[in-house]
MILO-618286 format. One line per field, with one value per residue (C-alpha): residue number from 1; x, y, z. Coordinates in steps of 0.2 Angstrom, whole numbers, m for minus. Layout:
resi <- [NUM,...] $
px <- [X,...] $
py <- [Y,...] $
pz <- [Z,...] $
end
This chain:
resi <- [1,2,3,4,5,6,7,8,9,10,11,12,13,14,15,16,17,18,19,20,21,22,23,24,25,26,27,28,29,30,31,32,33,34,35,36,37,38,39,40,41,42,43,44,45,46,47,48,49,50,51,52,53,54,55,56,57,58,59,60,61,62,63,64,65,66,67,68,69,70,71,72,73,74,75,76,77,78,79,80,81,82,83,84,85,86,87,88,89,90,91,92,93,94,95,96,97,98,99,100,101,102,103,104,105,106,107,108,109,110,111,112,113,114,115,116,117,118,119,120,121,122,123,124,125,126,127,128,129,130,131,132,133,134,135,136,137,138,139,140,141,142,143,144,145,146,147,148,149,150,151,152,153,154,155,156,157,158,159,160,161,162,163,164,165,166,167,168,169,170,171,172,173,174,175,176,177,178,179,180,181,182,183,184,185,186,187,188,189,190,191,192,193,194,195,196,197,198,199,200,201,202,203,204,205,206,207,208,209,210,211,212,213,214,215,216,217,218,219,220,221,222,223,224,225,226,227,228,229,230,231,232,233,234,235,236,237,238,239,240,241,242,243,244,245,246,247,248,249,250,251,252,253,254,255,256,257,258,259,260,261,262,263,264,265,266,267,268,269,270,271,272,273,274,275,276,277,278,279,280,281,282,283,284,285,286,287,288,289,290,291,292,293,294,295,296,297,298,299,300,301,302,303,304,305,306,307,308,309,310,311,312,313,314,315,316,317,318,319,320,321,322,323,324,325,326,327,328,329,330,331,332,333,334,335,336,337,338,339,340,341,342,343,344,345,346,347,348,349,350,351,352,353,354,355,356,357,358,359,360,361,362,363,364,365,366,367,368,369] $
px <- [m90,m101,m112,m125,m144,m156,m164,m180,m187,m182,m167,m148,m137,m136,m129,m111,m99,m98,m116,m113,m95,m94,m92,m73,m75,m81,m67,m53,m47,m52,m70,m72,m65,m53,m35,m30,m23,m4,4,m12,m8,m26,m26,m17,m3,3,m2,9,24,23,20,37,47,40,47,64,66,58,72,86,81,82,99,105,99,107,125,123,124,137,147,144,145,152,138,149,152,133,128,143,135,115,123,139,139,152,164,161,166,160,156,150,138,131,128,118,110,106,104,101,88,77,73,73,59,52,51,44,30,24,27,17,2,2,1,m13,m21,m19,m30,m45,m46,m45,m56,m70,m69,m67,m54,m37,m27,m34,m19,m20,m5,m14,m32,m26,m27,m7,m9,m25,m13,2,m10,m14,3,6,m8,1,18,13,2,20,17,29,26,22,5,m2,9,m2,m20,m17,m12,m27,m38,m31,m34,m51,m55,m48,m56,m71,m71,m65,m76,m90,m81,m79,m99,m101,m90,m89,m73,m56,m49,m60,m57,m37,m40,m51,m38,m26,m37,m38,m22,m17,m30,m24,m5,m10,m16,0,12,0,2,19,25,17,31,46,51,36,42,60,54,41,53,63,49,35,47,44,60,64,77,72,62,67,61,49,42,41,34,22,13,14,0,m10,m5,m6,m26,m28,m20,m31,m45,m41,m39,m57,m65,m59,m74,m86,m75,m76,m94,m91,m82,m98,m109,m119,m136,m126,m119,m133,m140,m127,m132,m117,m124,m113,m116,m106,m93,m89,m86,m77,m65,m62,m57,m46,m39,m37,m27,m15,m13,m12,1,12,11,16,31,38,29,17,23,16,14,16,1,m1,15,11,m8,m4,9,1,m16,m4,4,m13,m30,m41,m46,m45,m40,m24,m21,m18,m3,6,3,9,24,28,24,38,48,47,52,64,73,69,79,91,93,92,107,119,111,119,135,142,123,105,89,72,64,48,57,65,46,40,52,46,27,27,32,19,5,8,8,m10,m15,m8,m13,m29,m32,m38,m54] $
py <- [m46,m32,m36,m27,m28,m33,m21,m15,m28,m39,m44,m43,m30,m37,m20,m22,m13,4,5,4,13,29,45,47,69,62,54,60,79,86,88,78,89,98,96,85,92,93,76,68,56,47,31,13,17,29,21,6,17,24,6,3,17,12,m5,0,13,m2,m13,m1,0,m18,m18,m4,m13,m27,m19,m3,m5,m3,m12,m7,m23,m21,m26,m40,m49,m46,m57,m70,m72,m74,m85,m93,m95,m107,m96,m81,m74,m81,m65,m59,m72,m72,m51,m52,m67,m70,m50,m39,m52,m54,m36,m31,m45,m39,m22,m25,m35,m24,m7,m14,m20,m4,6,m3,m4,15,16,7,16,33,26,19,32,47,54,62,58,42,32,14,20,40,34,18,2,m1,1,m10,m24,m16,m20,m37,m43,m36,m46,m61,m57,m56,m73,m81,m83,m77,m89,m83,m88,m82,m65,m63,m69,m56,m43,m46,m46,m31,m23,m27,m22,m4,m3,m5,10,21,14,20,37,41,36,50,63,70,82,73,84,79,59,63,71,56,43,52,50,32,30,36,26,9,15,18,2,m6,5,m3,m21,m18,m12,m24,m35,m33,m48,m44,m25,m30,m39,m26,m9,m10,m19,m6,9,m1,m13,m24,m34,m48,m57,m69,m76,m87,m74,m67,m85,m85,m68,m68,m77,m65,m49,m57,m60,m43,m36,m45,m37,m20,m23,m31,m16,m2,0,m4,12,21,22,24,39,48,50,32,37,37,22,15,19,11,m6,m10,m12,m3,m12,m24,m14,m8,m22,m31,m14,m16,m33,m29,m16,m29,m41,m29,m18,m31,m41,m28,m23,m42,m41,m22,m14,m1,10,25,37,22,24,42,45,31,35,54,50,36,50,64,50,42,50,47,29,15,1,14,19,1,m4,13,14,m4,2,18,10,m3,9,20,7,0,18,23,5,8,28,21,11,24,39,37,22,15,11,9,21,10,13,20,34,39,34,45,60,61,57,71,85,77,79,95,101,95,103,121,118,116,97,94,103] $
pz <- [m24,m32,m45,m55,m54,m65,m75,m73,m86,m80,m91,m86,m95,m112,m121,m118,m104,m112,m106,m90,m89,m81,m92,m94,m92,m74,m69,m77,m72,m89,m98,m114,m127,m118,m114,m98,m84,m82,m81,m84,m99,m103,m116,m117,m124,m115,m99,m106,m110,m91,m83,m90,m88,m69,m71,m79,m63,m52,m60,m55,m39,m36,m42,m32,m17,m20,m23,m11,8,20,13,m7,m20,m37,m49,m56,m38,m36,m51,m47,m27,m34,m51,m46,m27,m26,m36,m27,m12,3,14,m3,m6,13,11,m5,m4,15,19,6,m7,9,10,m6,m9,6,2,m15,m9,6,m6,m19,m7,2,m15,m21,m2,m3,m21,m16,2,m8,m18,m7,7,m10,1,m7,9,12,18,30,39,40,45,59,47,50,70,72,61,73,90,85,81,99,106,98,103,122,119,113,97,85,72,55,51,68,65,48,55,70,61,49,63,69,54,50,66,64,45,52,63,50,36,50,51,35,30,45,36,18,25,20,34,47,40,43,60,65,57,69,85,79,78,95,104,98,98,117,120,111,122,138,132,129,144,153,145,143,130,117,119,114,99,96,96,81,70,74,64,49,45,31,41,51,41,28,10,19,26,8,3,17,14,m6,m9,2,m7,m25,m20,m14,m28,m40,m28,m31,m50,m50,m41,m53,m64,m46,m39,m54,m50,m35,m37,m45,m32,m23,m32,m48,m43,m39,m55,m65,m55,m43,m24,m14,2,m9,m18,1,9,m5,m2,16,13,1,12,25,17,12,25,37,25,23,41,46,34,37,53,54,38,35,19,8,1,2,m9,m23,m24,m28,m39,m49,m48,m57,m70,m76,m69,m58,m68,m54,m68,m72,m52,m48,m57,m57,m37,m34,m45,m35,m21,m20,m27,m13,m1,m9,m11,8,12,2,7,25,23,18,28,45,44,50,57,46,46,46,30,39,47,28,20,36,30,11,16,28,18,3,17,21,2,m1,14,7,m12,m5,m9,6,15] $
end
């Protein structure tokens, strides 16, 4: 993990933190002294008070997606099936808790990873669109859960090491590309380019046979059916470490975010605070990706709006973007499921439909060059 240099005497950094910090006018979209920008709410309280209105609308969610489906649930039989099986009814019982608890967990564990994933790539790359579904993190996890599924192995813990593989492997090459670039339009056009070349080389494996094909097709539009809570149970572990990652490189990303001489200057080695970031990036693209499929926008959508809420501050970013981020798939699941009955939209293609139009709206307001 980064870590700061010694001072030139000598002597490690005894003043304190705030010596160290980055100027807050640098990071946050308003100079010291003047009002924030619009909808910029700088300080710990009010960073509190928007954590949990995000948790009560987060809560909400999880409750409508356990009563709203095909088939709606009152709220009542919803508590009695997760309470009271035995008393409740038996098809009740078997929708909420075998179908709909699954991919709500599902969905709140790969939202939250892909939120957080989608702060510390903006972060370390100091790109506004920087997204692991946009830039081809998603579909080097996608090819190696491919190269898996051909091999036979559908097994969890092989799914999760491929994907990660995959991913690594694909963060590589864009970490390269964007050390290459200092255009966020250029990074979005080479993420696409990289996209295509490894969905190409899925599509070849893939139609080179036919049964990992017909496991692959209705996973790779990102789905949170499928899979159950031990899947949930299985991955967990991995997205609570990265999470913990991303919250341990805001102030290195901070510092980041001011220039690498500045950086350097405030003591972080950035050969360290990068790699630390492409791991982190790893783990919870390619976790996320195991549990949902190849989503895209996730992080896109919950990056700007946790940006917009909070600032530009990664320690505030985090916990708002994990927060919008499982909201937003939770929503798309639940939008998906009522959209087009009596049959179901994937949540990536509804994700797909929101993040789009964001996209396209920071390209016209002129946030992306």
């Amino acid at each position: 993990m980064p870590s700061r240099s010694d001072t030139p005497d000598g002597d490690t950094d005894h003043v304190g933190d705030a010596a160290v910090s980055p100027p807050a006018s640098a990071l946050d979209p308003a100079p010291a002294g003047h009002p924030p920008a619009r909808g910029v709410r700088p300080g710990g309280a009010a960073l509190a008070r928007t954590l949990a209105i995000g948790a009560g609308v987060l809560a909400l969610l999880v409750v409508v997606s356990l009563a709203v489906g095909a088939r709606s649930t009152p709220l009542g039989d919803v508590v009695a099936a997760l309470l009271r099986p035995a008393d409740a009814d038996p098809t009740t019982v078997v929708v909420v808790r075998d179908l709909r608890v699954p991919r709500t967990v599902l969905g709140l564990l790969a939202g939250a990873a892909l939120g957080a994933a989608g702060v510390v790539m903006r972060g370390v790359t100091r790109n506004p669109v920087a997204d692991p579904g946009l830039l081809g993190v998603n579909a080097g996890a996608a090819l190696g859960v491919v190269v898996a599924l051909g091999l036979g192995r559908t097994d969890l813990a092989t799914t999760v090491v491929a994907a990660l593989l995959g991913a690594l492997a694909a963060a590589a090459v864009v970490a390269a590309v964007a050390a290459r670039t200092g255009s966020p339009a250029r990074l979005v056009v080479a993420g696409a380019a990289i996209t295509a070349g490894l969905t190409s080389v899925t599509t070849l494996l893939l139609l080179q046979d036919p049964t990992a094909l017909d496991r692959y097709r209705f996973w790779t539009v990102g789905a949170l059916t499928g899979r159950g809570l031990d899947a949930a149970a299985g991955v967990a572990p991995l997205v609570l470490a990265g999470l913990v990652g991303a919250v341990a490189l805001s102030r290195p990303l901070d510092a980041l975010a001011l220039g690498d001489d500045v950086a350097r200057g405030l003591g972080y080695r950035l050969g360290a605070v990068r790699a630390a970031s492409v791991a982190v990036v790893v783990a919870l693209a390619g976790a996320a990706t195991a549990l949902a499929g190849p989503l895209v926008f996730v992080g896109l959508v919950a990056v700007h709006t946790a940006h917009r809420l909070v600032g530009a501050r990664h320690a505030r970013m985090v916990p708002v973007a994990v927060l919008a981020g499982a909201a937003l798939l939770v929503a798309a699941d639940v939008v998906g499921r009522v959209v087009a009955p009596p049959g179901e939209l994937e949540a990536g293609l509804v994700v797909a439909a929101i993040g789009a139009p964001v996209l396209i709206g920071l390209v016209r307001s002129g946030s992306v060059r």
